[in-house]
N, C-alpha and C positions, 0 to 999 in steps of 0.2 A: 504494500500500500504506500503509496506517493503521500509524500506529507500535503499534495491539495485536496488528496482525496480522504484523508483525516480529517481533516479543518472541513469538508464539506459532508463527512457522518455525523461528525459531532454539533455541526450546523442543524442539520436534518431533525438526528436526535434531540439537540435542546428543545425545535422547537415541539415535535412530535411529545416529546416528556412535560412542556409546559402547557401541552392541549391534554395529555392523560391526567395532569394534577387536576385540574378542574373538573375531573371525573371525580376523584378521590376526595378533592373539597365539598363537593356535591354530595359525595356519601356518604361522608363525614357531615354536615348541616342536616340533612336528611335523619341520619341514626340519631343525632341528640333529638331533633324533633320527633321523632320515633320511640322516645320514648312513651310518652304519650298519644301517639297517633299510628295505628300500626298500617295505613298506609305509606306513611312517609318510612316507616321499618321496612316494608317490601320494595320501597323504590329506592331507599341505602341499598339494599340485599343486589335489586338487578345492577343498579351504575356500577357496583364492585367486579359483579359478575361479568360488565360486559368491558371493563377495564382489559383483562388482558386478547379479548377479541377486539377490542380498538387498536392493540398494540401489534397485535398482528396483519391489521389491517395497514398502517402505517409502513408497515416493515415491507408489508406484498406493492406498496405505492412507491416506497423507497429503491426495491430490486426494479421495479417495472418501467417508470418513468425517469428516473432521476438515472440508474445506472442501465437503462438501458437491456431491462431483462438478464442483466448475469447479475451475482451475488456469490458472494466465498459463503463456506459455513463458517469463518472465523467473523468476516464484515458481517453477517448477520447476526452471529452470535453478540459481538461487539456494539451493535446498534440496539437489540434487545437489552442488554444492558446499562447501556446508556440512559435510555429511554425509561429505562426504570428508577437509574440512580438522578434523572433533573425531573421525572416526575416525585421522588422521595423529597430530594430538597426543598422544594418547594411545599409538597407536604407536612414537613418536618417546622417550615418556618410558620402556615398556617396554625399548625398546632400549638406549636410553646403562644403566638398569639392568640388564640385558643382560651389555651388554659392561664396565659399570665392575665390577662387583660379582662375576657368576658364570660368566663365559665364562672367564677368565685365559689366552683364547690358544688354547682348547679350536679354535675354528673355522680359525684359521689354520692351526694344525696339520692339522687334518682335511683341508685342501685344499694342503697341502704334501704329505702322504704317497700323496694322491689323482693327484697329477701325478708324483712321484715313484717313484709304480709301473712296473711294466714296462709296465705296460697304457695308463697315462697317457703314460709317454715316447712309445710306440710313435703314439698318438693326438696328440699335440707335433708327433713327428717327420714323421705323414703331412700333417699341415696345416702347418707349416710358424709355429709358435707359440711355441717353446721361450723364445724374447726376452722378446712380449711378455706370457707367463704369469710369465716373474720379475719383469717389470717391475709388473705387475699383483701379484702378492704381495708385495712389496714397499711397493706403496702402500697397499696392506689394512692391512700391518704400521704403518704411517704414522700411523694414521686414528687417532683418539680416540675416545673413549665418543660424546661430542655431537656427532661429525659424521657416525657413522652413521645418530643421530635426526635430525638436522637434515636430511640429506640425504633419510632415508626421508617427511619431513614434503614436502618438496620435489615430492616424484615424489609423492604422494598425495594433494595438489594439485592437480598436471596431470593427473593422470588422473579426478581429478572434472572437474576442463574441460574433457576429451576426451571422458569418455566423458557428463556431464552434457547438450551438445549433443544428441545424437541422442535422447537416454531425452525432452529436455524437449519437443523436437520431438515426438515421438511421444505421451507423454502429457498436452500440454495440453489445456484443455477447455473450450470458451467455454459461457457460459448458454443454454440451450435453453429458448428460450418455447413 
């Protein structure tokens, strides 16, 4: 790979990762309103789910138009990854603004009164969780602004690595004479 054809995946990629965060902001606004509205639950649930079929849709726009129909499975590989690490960024920076600025607790709360229902105890009790769900709120309560970003940058990472394997595998393209 030629260092212009670098400078123009990571072009590609920024911008293709700065159109999937908006996915993931979306699903994020979505699940806190979902706490109380389980539509807005189901439409977090699909923008998640159709996150990485956007991402492979970009990458089949990126082999097709941009390069002309061929693609390495390394450039694909490398584009999927990308695409996942400036869609995390920016994820990551929504978040800590999130949780520094506009949550004040809102979440935690929501999932205390959620376990603390008869419904949730009764759901505790049949599984046998009651421990590790205070243990688990407790460590929410714990967390900072930056380590919910950091952490979400984390996991949106590995799941460009995960799931970038199979997508590059399948769309790469070698030249056809």
């Amino acid at each position: 790979m030629t260092p212009a054809e670098y400078v123009q995946l990571k072009a590609f990629a920024r911008q293709d990762g700065a159109l999937l965060s908006l996915l993931w902001i979306g699903a994020l606004i979505c699940y806190v309103n979902g706490l109380t509205n389980p539509l807005m639950a189901m439409t977090s649930f699909l923008l998640l789910v159709a996150s990485p079929i956007y991402a492979i849709t970009r990458l089949r726009h990126f082999r097709d138009k941009v390069r002309e129909g061929v693609i390495s499975f390394l450039r694909a590989y490398a584009y999927m990854i990308l695409i996942f690490f400036y869609a995390g960024l920016l994820l990551a920076v929504a978040l800590y603004i999130y949780f520094a600025f506009i949550d004040k607790g809102y979440l935690l709360e929501a999932y205390t009164q959620m376990f603390n229902s008869e419904e949730g105890q009764q759901m505790l009790n049949a599984w046998g969780m009651e421990e590790q769900m205070k243990i688990g709120l407790s460590q929410l309560a714990a967390m900072r602004p930056i380590d919910y970003g950091l952490n979400m940058l984390t996991v949106s990472i590995m799941l460009g690595c995960l799931i970038g394997l199979p997508v590059a595998a399948i769309m790469q393209r070698k030249v056809v004479n």
